[in-house]
C-alpha positions as CSV (number, residue, x, y, z in Angstrom):
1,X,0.0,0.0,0.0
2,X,1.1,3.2,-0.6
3,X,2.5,5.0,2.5
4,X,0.0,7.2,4.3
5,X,0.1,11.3,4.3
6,X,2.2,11.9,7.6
7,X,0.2,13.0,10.4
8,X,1.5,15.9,13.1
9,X,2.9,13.6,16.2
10,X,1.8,14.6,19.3
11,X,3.6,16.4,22.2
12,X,5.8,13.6,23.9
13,X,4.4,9.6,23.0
14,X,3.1,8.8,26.1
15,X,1.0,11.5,26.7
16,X,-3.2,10.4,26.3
17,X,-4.7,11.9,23.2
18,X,-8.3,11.8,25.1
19,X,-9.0,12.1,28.3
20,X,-12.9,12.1,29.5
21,X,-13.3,12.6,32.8
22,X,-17.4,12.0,34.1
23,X,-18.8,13.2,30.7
24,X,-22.1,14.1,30.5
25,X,-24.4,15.0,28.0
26,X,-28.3,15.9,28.2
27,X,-30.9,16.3,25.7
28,X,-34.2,18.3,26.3
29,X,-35.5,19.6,29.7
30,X,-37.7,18.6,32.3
31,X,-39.7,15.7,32.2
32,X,-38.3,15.1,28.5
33,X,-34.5,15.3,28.9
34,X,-32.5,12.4,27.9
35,X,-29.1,11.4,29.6
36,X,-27.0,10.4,26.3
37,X,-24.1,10.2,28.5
38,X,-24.0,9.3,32.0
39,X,-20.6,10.4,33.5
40,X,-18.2,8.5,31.2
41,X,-14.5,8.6,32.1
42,X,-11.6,6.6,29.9
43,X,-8.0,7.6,28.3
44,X,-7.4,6.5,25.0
45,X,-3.8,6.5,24.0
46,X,-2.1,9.1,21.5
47,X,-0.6,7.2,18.4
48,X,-2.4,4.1,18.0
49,X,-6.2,2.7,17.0
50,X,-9.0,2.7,19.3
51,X,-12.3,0.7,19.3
52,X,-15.4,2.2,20.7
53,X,-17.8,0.0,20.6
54,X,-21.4,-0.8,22.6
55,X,-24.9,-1.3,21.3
56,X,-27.9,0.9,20.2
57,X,-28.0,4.4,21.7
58,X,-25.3,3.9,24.3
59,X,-24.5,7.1,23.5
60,X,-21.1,6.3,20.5
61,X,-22.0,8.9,18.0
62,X,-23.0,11.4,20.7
63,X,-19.4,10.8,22.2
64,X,-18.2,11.5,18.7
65,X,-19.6,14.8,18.1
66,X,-18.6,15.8,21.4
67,X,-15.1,14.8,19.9
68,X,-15.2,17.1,17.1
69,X,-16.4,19.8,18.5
70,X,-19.7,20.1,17.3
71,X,-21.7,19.5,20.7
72,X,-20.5,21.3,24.1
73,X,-21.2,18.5,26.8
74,X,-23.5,19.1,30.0
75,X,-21.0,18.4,31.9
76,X,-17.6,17.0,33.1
77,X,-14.3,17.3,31.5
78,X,-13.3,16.6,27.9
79,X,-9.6,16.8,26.5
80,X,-7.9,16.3,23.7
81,X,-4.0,16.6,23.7
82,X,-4.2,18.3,26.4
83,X,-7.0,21.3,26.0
84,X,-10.2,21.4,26.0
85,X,-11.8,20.5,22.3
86,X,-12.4,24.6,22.0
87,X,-9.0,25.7,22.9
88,X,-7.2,23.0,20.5
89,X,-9.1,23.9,17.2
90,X,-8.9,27.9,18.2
91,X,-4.9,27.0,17.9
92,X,-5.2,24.1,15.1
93,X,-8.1,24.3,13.3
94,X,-7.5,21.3,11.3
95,X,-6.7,18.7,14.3
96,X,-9.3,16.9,14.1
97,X,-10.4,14.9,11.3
98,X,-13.8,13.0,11.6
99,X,-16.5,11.1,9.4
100,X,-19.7,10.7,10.4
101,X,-21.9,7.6,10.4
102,X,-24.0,9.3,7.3
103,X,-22.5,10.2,4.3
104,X,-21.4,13.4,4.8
105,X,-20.0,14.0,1.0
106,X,-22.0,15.6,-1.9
107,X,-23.5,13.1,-3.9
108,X,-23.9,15.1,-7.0
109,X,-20.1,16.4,-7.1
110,X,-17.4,14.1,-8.3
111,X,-14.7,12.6,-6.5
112,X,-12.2,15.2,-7.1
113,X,-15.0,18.3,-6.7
114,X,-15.6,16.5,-3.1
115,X,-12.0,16.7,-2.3
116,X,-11.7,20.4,-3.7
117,X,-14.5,21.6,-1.9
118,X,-13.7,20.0,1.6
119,X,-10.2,20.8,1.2
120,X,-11.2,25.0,0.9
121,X,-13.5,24.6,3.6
122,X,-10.3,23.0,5.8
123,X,-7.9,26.0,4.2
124,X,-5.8,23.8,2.7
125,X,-4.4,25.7,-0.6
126,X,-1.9,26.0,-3.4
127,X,0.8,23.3,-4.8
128,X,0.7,21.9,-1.5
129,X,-3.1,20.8,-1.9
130,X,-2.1,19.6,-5.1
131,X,0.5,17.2,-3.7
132,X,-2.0,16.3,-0.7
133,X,-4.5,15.4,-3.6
134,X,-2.1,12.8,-5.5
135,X,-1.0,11.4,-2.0
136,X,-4.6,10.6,-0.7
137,X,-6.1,9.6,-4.1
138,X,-2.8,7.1,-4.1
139,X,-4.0,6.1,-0.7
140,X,-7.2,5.0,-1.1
141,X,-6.7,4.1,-4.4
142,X,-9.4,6.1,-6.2
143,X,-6.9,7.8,-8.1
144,X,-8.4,5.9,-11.5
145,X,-11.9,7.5,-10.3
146,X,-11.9,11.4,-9.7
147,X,-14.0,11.9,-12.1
148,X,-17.1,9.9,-11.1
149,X,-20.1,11.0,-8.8
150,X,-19.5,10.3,-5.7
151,X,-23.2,8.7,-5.7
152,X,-22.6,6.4,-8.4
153,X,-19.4,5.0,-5.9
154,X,-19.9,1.8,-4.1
155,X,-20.3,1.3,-0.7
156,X,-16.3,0.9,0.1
157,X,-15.3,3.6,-2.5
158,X,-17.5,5.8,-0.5
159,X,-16.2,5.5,2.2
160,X,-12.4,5.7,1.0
161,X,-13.4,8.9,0.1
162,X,-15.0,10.3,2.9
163,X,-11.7,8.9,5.0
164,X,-9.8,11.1,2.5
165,X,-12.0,14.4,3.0
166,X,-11.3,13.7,6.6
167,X,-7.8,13.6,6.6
168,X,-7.7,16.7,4.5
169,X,-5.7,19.2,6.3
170,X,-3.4,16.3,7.9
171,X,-5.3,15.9,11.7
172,X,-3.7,14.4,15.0
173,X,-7.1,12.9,15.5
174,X,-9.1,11.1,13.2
175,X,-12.7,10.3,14.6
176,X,-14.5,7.4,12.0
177,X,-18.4,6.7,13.3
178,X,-19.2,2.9,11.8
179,X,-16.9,3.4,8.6
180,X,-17.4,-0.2,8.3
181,X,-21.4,-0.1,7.6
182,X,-22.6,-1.4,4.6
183,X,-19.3,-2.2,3.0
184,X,-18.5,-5.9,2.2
185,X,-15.5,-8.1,3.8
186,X,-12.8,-7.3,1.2
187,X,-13.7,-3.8,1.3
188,X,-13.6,-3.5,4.9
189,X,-10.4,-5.1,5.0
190,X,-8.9,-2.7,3.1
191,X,-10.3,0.2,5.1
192,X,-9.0,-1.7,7.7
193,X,-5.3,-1.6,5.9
194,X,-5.6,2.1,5.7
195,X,-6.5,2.9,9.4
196,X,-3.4,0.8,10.5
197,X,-1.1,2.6,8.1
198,X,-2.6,6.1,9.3
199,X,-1.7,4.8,13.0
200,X,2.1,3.6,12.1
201,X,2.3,7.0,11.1
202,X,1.7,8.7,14.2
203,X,-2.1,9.7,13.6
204,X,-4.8,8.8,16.9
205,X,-7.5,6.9,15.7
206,X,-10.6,6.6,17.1
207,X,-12.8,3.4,14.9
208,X,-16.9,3.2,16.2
209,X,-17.6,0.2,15.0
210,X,-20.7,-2.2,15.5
211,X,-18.1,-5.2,14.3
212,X,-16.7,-7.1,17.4
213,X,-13.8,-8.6,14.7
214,X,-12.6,-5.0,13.7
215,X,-12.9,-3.9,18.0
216,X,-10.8,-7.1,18.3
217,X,-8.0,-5.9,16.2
218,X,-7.7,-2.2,17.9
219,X,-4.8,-2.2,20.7
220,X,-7.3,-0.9,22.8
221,X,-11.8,-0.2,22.8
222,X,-13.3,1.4,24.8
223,X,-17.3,0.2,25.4
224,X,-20.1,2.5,26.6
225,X,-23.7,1.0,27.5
226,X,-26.5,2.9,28.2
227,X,-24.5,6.3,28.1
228,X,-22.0,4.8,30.6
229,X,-18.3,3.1,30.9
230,X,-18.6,-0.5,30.5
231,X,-14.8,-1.5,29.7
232,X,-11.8,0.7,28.8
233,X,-8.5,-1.3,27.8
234,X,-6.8,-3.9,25.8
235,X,-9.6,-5.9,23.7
236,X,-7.9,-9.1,24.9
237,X,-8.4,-8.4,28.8
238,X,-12.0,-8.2,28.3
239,X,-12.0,-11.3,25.6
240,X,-10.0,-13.4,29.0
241,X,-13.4,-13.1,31.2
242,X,-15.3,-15.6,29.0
243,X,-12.5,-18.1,29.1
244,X,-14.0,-21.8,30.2
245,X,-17.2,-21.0,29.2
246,X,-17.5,-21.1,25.2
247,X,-18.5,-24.5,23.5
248,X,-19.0,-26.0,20.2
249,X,-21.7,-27.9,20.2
250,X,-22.9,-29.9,17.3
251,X,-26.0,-30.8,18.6
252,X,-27.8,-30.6,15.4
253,X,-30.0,-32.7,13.0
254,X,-29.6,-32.0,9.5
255,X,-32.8,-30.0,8.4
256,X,-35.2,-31.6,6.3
257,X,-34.6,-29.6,3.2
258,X,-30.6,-30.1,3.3
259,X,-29.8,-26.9,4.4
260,X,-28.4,-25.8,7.5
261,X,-30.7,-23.7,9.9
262,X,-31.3,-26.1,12.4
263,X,-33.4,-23.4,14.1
264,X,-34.9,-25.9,16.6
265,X,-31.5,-26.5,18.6
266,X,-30.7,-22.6,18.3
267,X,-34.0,-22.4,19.9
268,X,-33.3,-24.8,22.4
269,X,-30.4,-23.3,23.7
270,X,-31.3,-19.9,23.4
271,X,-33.9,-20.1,25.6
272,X,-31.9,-22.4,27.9
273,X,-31.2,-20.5,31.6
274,X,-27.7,-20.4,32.1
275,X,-26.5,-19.4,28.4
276,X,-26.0,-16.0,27.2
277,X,-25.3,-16.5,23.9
278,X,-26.2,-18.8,21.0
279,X,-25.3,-18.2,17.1
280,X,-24.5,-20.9,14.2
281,X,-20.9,-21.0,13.2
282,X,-20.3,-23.3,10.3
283,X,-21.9,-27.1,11.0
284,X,-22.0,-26.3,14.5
285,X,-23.6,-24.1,17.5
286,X,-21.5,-21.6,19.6
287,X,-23.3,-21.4,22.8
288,X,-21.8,-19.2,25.8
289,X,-22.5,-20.1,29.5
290,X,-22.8,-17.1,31.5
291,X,-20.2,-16.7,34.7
292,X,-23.4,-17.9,37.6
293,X,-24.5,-20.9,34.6
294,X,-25.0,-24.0,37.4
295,X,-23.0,-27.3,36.6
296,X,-25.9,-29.4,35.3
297,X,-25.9,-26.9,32.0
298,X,-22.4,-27.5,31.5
299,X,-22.8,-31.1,31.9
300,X,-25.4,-31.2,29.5
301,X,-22.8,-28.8,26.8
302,X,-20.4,-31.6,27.4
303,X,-22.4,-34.5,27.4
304,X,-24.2,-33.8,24.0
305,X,-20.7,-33.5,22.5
306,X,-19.9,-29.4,23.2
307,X,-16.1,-28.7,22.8
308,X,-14.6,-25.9,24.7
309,X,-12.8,-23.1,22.6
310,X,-11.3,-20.2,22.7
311,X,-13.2,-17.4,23.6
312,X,-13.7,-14.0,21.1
313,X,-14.1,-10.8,22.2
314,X,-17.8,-11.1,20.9
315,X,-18.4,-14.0,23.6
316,X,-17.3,-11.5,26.5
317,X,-19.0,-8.6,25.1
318,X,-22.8,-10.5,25.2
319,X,-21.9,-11.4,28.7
320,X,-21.4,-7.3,29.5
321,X,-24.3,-6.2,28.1
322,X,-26.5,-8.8,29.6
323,X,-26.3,-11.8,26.7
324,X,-29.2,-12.4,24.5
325,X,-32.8,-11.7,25.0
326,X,-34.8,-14.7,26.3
327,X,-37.8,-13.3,25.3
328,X,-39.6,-16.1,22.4
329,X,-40.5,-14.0,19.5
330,X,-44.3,-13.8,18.8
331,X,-43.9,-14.1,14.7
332,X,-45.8,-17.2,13.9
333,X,-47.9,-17.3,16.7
334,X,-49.9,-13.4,16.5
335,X,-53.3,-13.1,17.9
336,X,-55.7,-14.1,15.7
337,X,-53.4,-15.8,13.0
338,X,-55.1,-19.2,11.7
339,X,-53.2,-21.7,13.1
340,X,-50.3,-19.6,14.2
341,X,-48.9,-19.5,11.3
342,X,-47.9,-16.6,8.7
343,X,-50.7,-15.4,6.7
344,X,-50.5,-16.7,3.3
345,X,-53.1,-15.0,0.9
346,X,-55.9,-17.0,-0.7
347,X,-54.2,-18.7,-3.9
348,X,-50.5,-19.1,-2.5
349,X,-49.1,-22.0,-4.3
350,X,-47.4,-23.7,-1.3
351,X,-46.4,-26.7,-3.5
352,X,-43.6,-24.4,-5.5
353,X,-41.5,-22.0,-4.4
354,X,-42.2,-18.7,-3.0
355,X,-39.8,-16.8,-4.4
356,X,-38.9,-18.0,-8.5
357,X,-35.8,-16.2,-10.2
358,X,-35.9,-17.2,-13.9
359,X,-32.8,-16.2,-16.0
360,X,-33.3,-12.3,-14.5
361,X,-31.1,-10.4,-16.6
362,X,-31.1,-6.7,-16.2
363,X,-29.0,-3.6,-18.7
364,X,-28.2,-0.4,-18.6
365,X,-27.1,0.4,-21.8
366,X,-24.3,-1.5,-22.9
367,X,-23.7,-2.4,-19.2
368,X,-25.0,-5.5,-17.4
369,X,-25.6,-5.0,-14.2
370,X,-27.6,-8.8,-13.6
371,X,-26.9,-11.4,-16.1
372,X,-28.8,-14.8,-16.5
373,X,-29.6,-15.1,-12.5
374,X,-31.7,-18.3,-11.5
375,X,-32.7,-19.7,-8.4
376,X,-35.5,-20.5,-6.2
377,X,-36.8,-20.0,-2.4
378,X,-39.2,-22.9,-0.9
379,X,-41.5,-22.0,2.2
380,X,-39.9,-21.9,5.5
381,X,-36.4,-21.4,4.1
382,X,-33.6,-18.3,4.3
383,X,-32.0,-17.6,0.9
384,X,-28.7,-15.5,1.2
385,X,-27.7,-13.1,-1.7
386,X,-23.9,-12.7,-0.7
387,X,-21.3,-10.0,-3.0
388,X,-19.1,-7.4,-3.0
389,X,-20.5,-3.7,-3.4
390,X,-21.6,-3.3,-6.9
391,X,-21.5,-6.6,-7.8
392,X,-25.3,-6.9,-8.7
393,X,-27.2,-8.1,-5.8
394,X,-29.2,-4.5,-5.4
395,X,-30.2,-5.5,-8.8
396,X,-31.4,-8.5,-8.5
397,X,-33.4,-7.5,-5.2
398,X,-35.1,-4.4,-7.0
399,X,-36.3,-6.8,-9.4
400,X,-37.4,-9.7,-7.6
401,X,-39.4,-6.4,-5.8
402,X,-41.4,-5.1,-8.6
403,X,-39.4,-2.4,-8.5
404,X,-37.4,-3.1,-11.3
405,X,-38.2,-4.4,-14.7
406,X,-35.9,-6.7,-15.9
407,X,-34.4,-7.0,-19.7
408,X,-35.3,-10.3,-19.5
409,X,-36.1,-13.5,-18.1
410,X,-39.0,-14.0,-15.4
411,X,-39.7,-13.5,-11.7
412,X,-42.7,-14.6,-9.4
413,X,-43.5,-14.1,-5.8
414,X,-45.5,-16.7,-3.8
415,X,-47.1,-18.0,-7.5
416,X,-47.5,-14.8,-9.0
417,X,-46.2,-13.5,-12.0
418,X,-44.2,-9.6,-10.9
419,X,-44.3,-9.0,-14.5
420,X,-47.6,-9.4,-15.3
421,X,-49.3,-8.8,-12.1
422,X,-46.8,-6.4,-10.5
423,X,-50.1,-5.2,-7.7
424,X,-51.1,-8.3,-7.0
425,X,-47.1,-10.8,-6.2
426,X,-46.0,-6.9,-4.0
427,X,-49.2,-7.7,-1.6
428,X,-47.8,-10.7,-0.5
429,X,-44.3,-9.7,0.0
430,X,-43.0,-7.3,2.9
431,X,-39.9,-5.5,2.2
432,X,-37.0,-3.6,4.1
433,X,-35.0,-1.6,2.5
434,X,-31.6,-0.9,3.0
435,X,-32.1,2.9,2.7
436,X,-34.7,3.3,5.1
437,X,-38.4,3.5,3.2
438,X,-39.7,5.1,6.7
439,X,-40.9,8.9,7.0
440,X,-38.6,10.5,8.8
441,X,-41.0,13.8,10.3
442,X,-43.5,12.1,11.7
443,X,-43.8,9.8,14.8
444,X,-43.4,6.2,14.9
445,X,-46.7,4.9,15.3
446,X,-47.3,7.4,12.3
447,X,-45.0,5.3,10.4
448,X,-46.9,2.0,11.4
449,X,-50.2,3.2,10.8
450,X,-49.1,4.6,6.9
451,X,-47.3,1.1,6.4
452,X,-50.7,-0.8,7.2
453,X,-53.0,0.7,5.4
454,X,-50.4,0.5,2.3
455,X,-50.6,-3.1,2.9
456,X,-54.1,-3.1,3.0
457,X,-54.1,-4.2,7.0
458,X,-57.3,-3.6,9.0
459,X,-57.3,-0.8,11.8
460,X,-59.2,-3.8,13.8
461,X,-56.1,-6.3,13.2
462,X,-53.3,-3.5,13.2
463,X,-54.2,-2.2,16.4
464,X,-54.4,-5.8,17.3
465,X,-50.6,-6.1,16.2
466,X,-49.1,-3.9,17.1
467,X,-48.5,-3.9,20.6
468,X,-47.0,-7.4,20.1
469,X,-44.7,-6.1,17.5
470,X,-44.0,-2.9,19.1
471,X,-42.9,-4.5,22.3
472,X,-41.2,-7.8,20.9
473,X,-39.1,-5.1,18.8
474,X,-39.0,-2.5,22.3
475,X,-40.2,0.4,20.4
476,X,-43.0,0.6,23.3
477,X,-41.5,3.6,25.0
478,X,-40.6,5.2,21.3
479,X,-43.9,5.3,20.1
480,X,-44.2,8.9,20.3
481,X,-41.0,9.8,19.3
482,X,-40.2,11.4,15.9
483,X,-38.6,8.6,13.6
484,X,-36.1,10.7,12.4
485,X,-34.6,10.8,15.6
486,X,-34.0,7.2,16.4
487,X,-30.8,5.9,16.6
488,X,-29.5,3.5,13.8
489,X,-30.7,-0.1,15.9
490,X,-34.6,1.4,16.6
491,X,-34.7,2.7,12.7
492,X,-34.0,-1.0,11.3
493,X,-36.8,-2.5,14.3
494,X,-39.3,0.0,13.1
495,X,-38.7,-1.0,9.5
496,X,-38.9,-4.7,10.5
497,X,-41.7,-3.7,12.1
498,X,-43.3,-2.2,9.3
499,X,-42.1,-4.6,6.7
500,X,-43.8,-7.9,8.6
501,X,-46.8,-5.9,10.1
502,X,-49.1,-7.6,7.4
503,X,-47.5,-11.4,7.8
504,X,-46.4,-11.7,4.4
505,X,-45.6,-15.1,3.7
506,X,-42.2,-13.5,1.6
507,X,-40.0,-11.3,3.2
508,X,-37.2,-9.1,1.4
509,X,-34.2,-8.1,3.5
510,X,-31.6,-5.9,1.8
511,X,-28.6,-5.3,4.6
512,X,-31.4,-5.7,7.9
513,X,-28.6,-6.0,10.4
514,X,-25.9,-3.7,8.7
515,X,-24.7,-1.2,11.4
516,X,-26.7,-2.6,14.4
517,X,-24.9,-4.2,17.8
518,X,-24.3,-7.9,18.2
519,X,-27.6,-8.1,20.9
520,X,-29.5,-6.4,18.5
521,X,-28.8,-8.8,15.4
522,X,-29.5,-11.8,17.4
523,X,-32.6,-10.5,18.4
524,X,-33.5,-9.5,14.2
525,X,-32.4,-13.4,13.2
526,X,-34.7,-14.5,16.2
527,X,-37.9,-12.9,14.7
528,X,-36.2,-14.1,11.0
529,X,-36.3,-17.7,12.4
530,X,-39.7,-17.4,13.7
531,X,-41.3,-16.3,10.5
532,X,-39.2,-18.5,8.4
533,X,-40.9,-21.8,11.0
534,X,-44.2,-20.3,10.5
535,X,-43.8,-20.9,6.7
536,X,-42.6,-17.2,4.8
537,X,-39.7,-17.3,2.9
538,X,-37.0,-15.3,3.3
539,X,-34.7,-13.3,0.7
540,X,-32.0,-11.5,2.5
541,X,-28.6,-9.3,1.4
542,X,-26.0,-9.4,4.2
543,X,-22.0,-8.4,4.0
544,X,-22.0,-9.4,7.8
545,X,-20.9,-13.2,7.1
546,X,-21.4,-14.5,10.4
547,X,-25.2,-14.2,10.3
548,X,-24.8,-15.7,6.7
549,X,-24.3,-18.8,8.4
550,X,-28.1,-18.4,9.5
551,X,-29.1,-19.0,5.6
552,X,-30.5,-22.3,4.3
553,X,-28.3,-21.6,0.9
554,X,-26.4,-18.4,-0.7
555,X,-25.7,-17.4,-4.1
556,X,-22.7,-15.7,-4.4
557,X,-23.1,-12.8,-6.8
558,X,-20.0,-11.4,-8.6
559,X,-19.6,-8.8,-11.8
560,X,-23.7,-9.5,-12.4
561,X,-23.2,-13.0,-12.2
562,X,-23.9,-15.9,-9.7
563,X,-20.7,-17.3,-9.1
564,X,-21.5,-20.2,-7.0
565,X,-24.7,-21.3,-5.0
566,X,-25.1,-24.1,-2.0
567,X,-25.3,-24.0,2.0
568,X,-22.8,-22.2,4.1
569,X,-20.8,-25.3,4.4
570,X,-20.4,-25.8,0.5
571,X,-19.2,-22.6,0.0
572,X,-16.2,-22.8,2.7
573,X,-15.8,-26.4,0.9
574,X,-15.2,-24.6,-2.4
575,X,-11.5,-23.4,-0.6
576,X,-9.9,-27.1,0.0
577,X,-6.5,-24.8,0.4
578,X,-7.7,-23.4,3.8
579,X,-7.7,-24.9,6.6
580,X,-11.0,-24.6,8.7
581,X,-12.0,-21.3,6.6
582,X,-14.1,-18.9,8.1
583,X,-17.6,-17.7,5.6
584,X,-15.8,-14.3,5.6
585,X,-12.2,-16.5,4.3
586,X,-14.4,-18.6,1.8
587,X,-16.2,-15.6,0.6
588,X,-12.6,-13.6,-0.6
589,X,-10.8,-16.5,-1.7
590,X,-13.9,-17.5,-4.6
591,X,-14.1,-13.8,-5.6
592,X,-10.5,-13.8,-5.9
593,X,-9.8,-17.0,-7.8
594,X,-12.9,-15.8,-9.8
595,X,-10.6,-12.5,-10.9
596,X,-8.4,-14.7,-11.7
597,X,-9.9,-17.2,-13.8
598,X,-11.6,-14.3,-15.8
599,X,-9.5,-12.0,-15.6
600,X,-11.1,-8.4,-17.2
């Protein structure tokens, strides 16, 4: 890689870079102020990466904007390099370098106009902008793209670039809010290449992340939860507290379609007392005993064949925050649902499959953005549509959707034709969006209401819904709130929400999980697994490849193309090279010997 643009070294190595001392921060007055942060303390170390991690509204990107100077906290003390946030961009205005969890770039501007613009705002003129230009478009390798829109960039190339704006004007700090969100594995990775060069240069890094593999990496995190301090120090001190008390169990009967769900021994053991955390990881489930788990459930781990392993820093992190929610989702058994089961309109064809892809080929022009794509989803099963950004699967969704006329070939949805009756297959299909579909002005039972009656729900059986929903999901208490101002985890439960009010029996998923906290994604693939036994099928776009594992099958989408299709376990067996390969490992290594088997 090339090197990194040098950043300014701080005064003397081991000074902190941070220092929060009982930071507080307040929203509203009265009976409607909110404590975002509840007296958080920590030092994070000048020079080197730090992971802050924690999950929905703990009160990350508040911290972050308290960083950069754009809040002034309520109270307690807040330093950086010494001075308060203030006093060090008064002296260096360009200190601080930070990214926000939205794209903050101008979509209609090119890559180059972006830079231009960002780097006037920052003062940074003359040859010496020039140079900074070649050095940073070297870096992140979007030198062969400065004339594209930056809207028309994939989801990594976005993000290079808003990495770039930030480091325009050469900070000490560089604050990045989820830089990893909605970028795939091999894109990530090389974000992740960048960061580490920007810290061997001398540059402070602070990396919010939702990604327990990327805290992992970081020398140090730092964890908030509920607006407070959780942990502060080395990733692997905290990852040492679940030692003894991670298992792989392979306590599973192969599913009766071939695939690999298993869903009734992952709702076993989920709902087991004494475990705080159960996820599928390859042919096997990793279950987590919590610290008070009596000896009979160990016993049991053991005697049904569990394995002790080493523990992650994801084991430890479930057992800070509390482990999963025990709570059994009420998908597939809702008040008044014939036999607890999904409702499947009048004239679903439960013999075929629910969801019929049929040579889909899409163009734009001369370019083919889906080409010849072919598969099929049965009742009760979880399809995975797996790829790098840009490599067709948005495509593929928005046509399998109705929302996207295809060049050729055919599409269905629970028996009916999408090209011929477009109304009729989107009635029986809930879909959530990756982009959020939800209105962002009004409150969120606003939301719900509007998303029934689109779906042609019943006031009678909405208002008999959604209390369930609402509180399975815990937007009880957020009701009343404007939806606009959720954080990122209560957005995607709303649109879940909204998306399955009308028990579709097919459910579309583009990226449901993608920026959300580890509690929070077992609690979406919960619900998934509920309506997925109740008998809906399931479409769903992920670049998270842990909870790929939860898919029956995956196509593997690649320049338009499927590349290769089969359970999670095929796919890793399609890299004999690698030893024990991870979904994530298999995933690279087939797009890579793809490239270079067809090379462009």
């Amino acid at each position: 890689m090339t090197t990194a643009p040098a950043a300014a070294q701080p005064d003397g190595e081991s000074a902190p870079a941070i220092v929060l001392q009982d930071l507080r921060m307040d929203f509203g007055e009265g009976g409607n102020r909110k404590e975002a942060l509840r007296g958080v303390s920590a030092t994070i170390p000048a020079g080197r990466i730090t992971g802050l991690v924690g999950p929905d509204a703990s009160g990350k990107t508040t911290l972050m904007r308290l960083l950069a100077g754009l809040m002034v906290p309520t109270g307690g003390s807040l330093r950086i390099f010494g001075l308060p946030v203030a006093e060090l961009l008064r002296r260096e205005p360009n200190s601080i370098g930070y990214m926000p969890q939205r794209f903050g770039l101008y979509e209609d501007l090119t890559v180059m106009a972006n830079l231009r613009l960002y780097a006037s705002l920052r003062g940074v003129e003359g040859e010496a902008r020039e140079a900074l230009f070649r050095r940073l478009l070297a870096f992140t390798a979007l030198a062969p793209f400065t004339e594209r829109l930056a809207g028309r960039l994939s989801g990594g190339m976005k993000q290079k670039l808003g990495i770039a704006c930030a480091l325009l004007g050469a900070p000490r700090l560089l604050l990045l809010d989820e830089p990893g969100v909605g970028v795939d594995p091999q894109s990530r990775r090389e974000l992740w290449s960048m960061v580490q060069e920007l810290s061997k240069g001398g540059m402070t890094v602070l990396w919010s992340t939702s990604y327990l593999d990327e805290a992992a990496r970081c020398p140090g995190v730092a964890m908030l939860d509920g607006g407070a301090t959780l942990f502060a120090g080395p990733p692997q001190e905290l990852t040492r507290r679940a030692e003894g008390r991670v298992f792989l169990l392979r306590d599973k009967a192969p599913a009766a379609d071939g695939g690999n769900a298993h869903r009734e021994a992952l709702a076993y053991w989920t709902m087991k007392p004494g475990i705080i955390d159960v996820l599928i990881q390859g042919s096997s489930l990793r279950v987590v005993l919590a610290a008070d788990a009596r000896p009979e459930v160990r016993q049991e781990i053991i005697a049904r064949g569990g394995t002790p392993v080493a523990p992650r820093l994801e084991d430890a992190y479930m057992g800070e925050v509390g482990g999963i929610d025990k709570r059994p989702s009420p998908y597939g058994k809702l008040p008044g649902a014939a036999g607890g089961a999904v409702a499947s309109p009048e004239g679903s064809r439960d013999s075929g499959p629910r969801i019929l892809a049929n040579h889909l080929t899409r163009k734009f022009g001369d370019f083919v953005a889906a080409r010849d794509i072919s598969f099929k989803v049965h009742a009760g099963e979880i399809f995975g549509l797996l790829g790098p950004n840009g490599a067709g699967k948005s495509t593929t969704f928005r046509m399998l959707c109705g929302l996207l006329r295809p060049t050729s070939g055919d599409c269905a949805v629970d028996g009916v034709d999408l090209l011929r009756s477009g109304s009729a297959a989107r009635e029986r299909l809930g879909y959530m969006a990756q982009n959020f579909s939800l209105y962002p002005d009004i409150t969120v039972r606003e939301n719900i209401t509007i998303f029934a009656d689109l779906y042609g729900l019943s006031p009678k059986r909405r208002d008999a819904l959604l209390p369930v929903l609402a509180g399975a999901l815990d937007l009880t208490s957020w009701l009343k709130a404007r939806t606009g101002t959720l954080p990122l985890g209560l957005k995607k439960r709303l649109a879940l929400l909204c998306a399955t009010l009308h028990e579709p029996p097919v459910l579309f998923l583009d990226e449901p999980t993608s920026g959300v906290d580890v509690r929070t994604r077992r609690d979406f693939w919960k619900h998934i697994s509920a309506l997925t036994a109740a008998g809906a099928a399931v479409l769903v776009t992920t670049h998270f490849m842990e909870e790929a594992e939860y898919c029956d099958r995956i196509a593997l989408i690649y320049r338009g193309s499927i590349i290769s299709v089969g359970t999670p376990d095929e796919l890793k067996a399609q890299v004999p090279d690698m030893k024990d390969p991870t979904l994530e490992d298999a995933f690279i290594a087939l797009i890579e010997r793809y490239d270079r088997e067809h090379p462009l």
